[in-house]
N, C-alpha and C positions, 0 to 999 in steps of 0.2 A: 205850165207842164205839171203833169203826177203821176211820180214812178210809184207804184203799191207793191212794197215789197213784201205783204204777205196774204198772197192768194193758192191756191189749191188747182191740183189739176182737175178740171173735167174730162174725165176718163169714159169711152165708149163700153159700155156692159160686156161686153167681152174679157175685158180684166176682171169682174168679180167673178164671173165666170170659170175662168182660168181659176182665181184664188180660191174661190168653191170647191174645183175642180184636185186641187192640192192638197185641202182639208179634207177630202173625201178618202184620198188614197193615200197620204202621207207621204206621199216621193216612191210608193209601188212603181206608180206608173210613169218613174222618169219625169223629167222637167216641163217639157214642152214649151209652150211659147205662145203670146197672148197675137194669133192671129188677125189682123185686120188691118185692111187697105184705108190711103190717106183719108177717102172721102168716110170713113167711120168714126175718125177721125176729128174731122171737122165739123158731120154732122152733131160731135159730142159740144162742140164748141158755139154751133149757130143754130140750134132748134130748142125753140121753147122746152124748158124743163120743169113741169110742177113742182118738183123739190127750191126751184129759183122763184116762186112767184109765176108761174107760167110766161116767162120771158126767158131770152139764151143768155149764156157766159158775156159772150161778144156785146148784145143790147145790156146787159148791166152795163159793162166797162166803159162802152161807148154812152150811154146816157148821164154815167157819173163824170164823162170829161177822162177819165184816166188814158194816160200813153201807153205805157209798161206797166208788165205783170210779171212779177219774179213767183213761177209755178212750181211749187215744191208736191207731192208727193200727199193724198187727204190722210191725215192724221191718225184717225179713228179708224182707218182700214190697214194699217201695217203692219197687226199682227205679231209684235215684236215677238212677246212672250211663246209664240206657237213652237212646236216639236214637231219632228225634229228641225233642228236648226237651218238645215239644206233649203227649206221651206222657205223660210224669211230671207234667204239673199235668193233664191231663184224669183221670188214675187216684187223683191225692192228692185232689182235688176233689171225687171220687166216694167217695172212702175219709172223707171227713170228712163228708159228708155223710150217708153212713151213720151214722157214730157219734151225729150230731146226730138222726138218728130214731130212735136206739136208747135216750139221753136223753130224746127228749121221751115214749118209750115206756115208760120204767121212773124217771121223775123223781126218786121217792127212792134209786137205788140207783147211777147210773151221771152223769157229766159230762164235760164234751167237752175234750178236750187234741187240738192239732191237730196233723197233718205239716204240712212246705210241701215245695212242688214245687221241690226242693235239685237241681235240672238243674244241672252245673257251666257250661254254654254261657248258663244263664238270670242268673246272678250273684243275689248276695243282695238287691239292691235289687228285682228280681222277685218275690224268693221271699217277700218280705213282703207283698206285694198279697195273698196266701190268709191269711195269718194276720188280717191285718185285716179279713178278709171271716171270717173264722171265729168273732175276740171279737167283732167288733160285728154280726154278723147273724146267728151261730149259739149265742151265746153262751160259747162253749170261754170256760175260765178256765188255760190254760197252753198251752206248745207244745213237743214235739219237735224235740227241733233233733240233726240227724244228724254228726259231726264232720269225717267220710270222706265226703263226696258221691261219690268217684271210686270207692266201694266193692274199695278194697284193688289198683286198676289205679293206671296212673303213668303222669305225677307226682302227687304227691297234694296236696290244697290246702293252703294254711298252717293253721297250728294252731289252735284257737281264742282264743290268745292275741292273736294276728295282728290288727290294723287289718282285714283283708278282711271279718270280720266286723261292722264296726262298725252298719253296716247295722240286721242282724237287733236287735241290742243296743238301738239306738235304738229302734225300733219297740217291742221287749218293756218298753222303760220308758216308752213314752209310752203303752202299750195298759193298765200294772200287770202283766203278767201273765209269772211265771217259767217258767223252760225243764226241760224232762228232759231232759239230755246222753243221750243212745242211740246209738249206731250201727247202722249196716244191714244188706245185705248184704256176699259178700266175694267175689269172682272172682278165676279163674285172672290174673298169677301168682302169686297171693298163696296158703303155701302149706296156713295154719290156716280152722278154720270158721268161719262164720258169729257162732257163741255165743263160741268165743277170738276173736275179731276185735273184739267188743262190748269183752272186758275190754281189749285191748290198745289200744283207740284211747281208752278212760276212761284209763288211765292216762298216755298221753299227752297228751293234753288239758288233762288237772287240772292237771300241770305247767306246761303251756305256759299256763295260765291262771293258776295263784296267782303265776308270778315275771313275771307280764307288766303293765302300767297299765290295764288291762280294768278293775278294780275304782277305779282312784282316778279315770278319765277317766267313769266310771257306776256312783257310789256306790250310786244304789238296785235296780241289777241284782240279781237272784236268779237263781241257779242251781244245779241237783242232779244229781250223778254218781251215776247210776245204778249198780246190781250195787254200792255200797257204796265206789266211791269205784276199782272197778279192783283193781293190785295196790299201791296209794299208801298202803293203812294197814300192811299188811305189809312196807312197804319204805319206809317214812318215814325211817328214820336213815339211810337212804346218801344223803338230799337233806340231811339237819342241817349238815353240815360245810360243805359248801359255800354253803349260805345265810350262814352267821354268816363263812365269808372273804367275801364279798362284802359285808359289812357291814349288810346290811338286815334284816328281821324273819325269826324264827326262822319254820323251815320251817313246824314246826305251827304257829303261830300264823297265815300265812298259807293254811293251807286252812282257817281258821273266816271264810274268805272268801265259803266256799262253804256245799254244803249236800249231803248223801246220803240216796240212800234204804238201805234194811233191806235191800235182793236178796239176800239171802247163806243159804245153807243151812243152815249147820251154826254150832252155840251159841257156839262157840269164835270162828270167825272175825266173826260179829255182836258179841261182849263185847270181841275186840281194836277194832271199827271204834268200839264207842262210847269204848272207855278211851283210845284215839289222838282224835278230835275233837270230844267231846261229844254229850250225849244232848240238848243245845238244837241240835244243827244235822243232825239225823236225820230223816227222814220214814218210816214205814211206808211200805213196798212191795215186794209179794209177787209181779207177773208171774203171776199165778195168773188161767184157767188159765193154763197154759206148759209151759217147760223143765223146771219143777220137779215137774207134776202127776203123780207116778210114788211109789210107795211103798215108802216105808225100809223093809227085810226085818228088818232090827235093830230097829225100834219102832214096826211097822206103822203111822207115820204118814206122810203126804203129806211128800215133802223142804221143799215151799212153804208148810207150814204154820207159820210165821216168830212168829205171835200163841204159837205153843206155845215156843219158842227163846226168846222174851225173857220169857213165864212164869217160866222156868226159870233164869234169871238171878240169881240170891238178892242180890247184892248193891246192885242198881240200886232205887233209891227208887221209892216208888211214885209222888212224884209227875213224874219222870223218864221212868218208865213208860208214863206218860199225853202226856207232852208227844209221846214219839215216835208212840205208835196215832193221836193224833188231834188234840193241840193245837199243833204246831208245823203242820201243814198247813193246821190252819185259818187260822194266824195268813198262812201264807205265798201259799196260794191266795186269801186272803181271801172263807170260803166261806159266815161267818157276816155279808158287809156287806150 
């Protein structure tokens, strides 16, 4: 079995539409509502897509063997930073809503992980109203939490080590329910895209979170850095020294704080991410479709096809194996209570 706990919604053009639609008139024109019936729906879900490789959602998922898809909200389209603020939770509200008919549409195969409307004018004690409207009336079992609301403009908000968040923190331990570290978009003048901007604000974060009291002030938080953790496995020893002059817990032993998913491409950098943190604090997640859905010339297969990369792992136990496709997510999402 392989539950992928970090994929994206395939959203029918009527939502960018809508979000066009909002940027054009700034909330003149009232909220409105991202019209369209199930089967628009679904056709976003089972027609070839060129942005996938000219194959659906559905023939990736089903070709790579995956069961579950925990669908959060595409990243690069939420706008945090936009004005006014009305804006971002009328569009995340419409975005989460979506996913929750896309769930109740395909039950076995897809689950709701929410955005929140991360306005930085709205503050986090806002931004939690949607998540609580999303586990207890939509049923999502986790949340997106963006770490950049300013989307790469300045200043940028403190880290997510930082008290500012304490907020969301609380809410995600009184709800049960863990976060995907993700980030968003990126604006001029920030000078990388969108995809490096995702890695550099994970490895910011991760730090700013494992040397911070985030986990001793909210023992039962969970949390996973996405894309594998950033560039935090590959550049672990330039933090070791300085942990151990400070005197407190070695570097790695404080990122088994935390929790990552699989995002990673290629064989090498997924066997460095599990020999650096362990194969108990990994979740499968493939972004698939995505960034990845494009084909290795070298081995005709999908770069996202990640179920094949830990195949090929020879020395990872099988029951190792198993914990990252599907039983540390179940443990973490808790998808079997």
């Amino acid at each position: 079995m392989i539950i992928d706990i970090h994929a994206h919604l395939s959203s029918p053009p009527e939502l960018y539409a809508y979000k066009g639609a909002l940027l054009s008139h700034r909330g003149a024109h009232g909220r409105g509502r991202v019209a369209v019936d199930d089967d628009r729906i679904r056709a976003a879900f089972e027609t070839p897509n060129p942005s996938f490789g000219n194959i659906s959602h559905l023939d990736h998922i089903d070709q790579a063997g995956i069961d579950v898809q925990l669908i959060s909200p595409r990243p690069y389209a939420a706008g945090h930073s936009e004005e006014p603020a009305k804006l971002v939770e009328w569009y995340t509200e419409e975005t989460n809503n979506l996913i929750h008919r896309s769930a109740e549409l395909y039950p076995d195969r897809f689950r709701g992980v929410a955005g929140l409307p991360q306005a930085p004018s709205l503050g986090p004690e806002r931004w939690v109203r949607e998540l609580r409207r999303a586990v207890q009336e939509l049923g999502f079992v986790g949340v997106l939490l963006n770490p950049d609301p300013m989307e790469g403009t300045s200043p940028p908000l403190p880290a997510l080590g930082d008290r500012y968040w304490y907020p969301v923190y609380e809410a995600m331990v009184d709800l049960g329910v863990p976060a995907l570290i993700h980030s968003a978009a990126c604006k001029p003048p920030a000078r990388e895209s969108y995809s490096l901007h995702f890695i550099v604000e994970e490895t910011i974060n991760l730090v700013s979170l494992v040397n911070s009291q985030v986990f001793d002030d909210f023992p039962e938080l969970k949390v996973i850095v996405s894309h594998g953790g950033g560039a935090i496995p590959y550049q672990a020893g330039r933090f070791m020294p300085g942990a151990l002059r400070g005197g407190g817990r070695p570097f790695v032993d404080r990122l088994r704080n935390v929790y990552f998913d699989s995002c990673l491409y290629t064989r090498e950098a997924l066997e460095l991410l599990i020999r650096t943190v362990g194969a108990d604090r990994i979740l499968f997640g493939s972004e698939k479709p995505g960034t990845g859905s494009s084909k290795n010339p070298e081995t005709g297969r999908w770069f996202d096809d990640i179920h094949v990369l830990l195949d090929e792992i020879e020395w990872l136990p099988v029951e190792e194996r198993e914990a990252i496709l599907h039983g540390n997510a179940e443990q973490l999402f808790r998808l079997h209570g």
